[in-house]
C-alpha positions, 0 to 999 in steps of 0.5 A, spaced: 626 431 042 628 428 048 634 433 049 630 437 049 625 435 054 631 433 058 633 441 058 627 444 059 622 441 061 625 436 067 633 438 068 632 445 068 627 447 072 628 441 077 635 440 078 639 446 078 633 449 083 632 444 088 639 440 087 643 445 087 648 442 081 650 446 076 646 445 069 652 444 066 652 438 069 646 435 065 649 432 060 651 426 065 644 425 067 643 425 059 648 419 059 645 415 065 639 415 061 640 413 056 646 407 059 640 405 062 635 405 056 640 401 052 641 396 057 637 389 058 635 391 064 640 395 068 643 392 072 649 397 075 656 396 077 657 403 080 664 403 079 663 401 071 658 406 070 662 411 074 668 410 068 663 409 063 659 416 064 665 420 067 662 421 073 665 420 080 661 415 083 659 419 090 656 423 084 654 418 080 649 415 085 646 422 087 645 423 080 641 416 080 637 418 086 635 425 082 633 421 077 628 417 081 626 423 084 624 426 078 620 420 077 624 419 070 627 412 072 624 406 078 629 403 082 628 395 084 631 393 090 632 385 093 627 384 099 630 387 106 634 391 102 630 397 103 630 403 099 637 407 103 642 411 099 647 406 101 643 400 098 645 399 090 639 398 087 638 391 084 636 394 077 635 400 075 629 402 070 626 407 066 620 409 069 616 408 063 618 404 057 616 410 052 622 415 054 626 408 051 625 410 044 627 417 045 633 415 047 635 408 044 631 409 038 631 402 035 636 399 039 631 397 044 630 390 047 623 387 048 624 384 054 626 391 057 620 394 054 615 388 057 619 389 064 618 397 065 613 396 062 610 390 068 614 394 073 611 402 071 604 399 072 604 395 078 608 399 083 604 405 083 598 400 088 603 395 090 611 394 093 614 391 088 622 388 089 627 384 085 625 377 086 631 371 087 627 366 082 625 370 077 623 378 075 618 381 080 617 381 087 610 383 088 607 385 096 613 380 099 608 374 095 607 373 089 613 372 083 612 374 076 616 373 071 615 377 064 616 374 057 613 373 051 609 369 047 612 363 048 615 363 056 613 357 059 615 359 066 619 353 068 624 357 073 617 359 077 613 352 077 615 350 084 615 358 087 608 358 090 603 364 088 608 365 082 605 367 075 608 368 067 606 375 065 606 374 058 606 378 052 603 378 045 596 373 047 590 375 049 587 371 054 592 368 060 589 361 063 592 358 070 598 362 072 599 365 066 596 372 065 597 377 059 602 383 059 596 388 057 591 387 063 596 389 068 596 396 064 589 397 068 592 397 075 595 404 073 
């Protein structure tokens, strides 16, 4: 199905036309998607992703670019780094957490799911960046870190205006909010 999506819906009307690369060549975008989707999450080595989808590495990071574009994968970058072609963004992820089980199928891992998730619903109204303490940076203030039932955020206790986005409850108290309320920001 998603070969199929990729095809006709997003590689060929948009990259081919507007990026002026050979539709040939939609087979690498096809592989960089789903490295990412089987990734916990993706954090990229330019060089080892080059090798892994044989694509040069100048290439490789316009493709990433296009992709991002295309609104089919988000990039997070470290505070101050900016969004620049010459930046390496953090983390790569999918743009939303449905196109990871098109394309790692049963292969996917809940802790991306919950960070593609957090970072598809709340980047659409705030700036959000990686954090050095824990998953999310949001508006240059508040750090979030996303997990389960049983995150006890002990790498966040001393970060002012920090919070747990937890997974599989169904109300939150003190720092801790549940995964699904952030699903009403969108």
């Amino acid at each position: 199905m998603i070969d199929y999506l990729l095809y006709n819906s997003f590689c060929a009307p948009y990259i081919p036309q507007f990026a002026l690369i050979q539709t040939a060549n939609i087979i690498y975008l096809k592989r960089l998607l789903r490295i990412i989707s089987y990734s916990v999450p993706f954090k990229p080595n330019m060089n080892g992703l080059s090798s892994r989808t044989g694509i040069s590495l100048n290439t490789m990071k316009a493709y990433i670019g296009l992709l991002n574009d295309a609104q089919l994968v988000q990039l997070l970058y470290m505070p101050g780094k900016g969004i620049n072609s010459l930046n390496k963004p953090e983390k790569i992820y999918l743009n939303n957490s449905n196109l990871m089980y098109n394309q790692a199928e049963e292969n996917v891992n809940i802790g991306n799911i919950r960070e593609t998730f957090f970072f598809n619903q709340v980047n659409v109204k705030y700036k959000i960046n990686a954090s050095a303490d824990a998953d999310f940076l949001v508006s240059d203030k508040y750090t979030f870190e996303t997990g389960g039932r049983n995150k006890a955020g002990k790498q966040i206790k001393d970060v002012p205006d920090s919070y747990v986005a937890k997974d599989n409850i169904e109300i939150g108290s003190g720092n801790i909010i549940p995964l699904w309320m952030f699903g009403f920001l969108y």
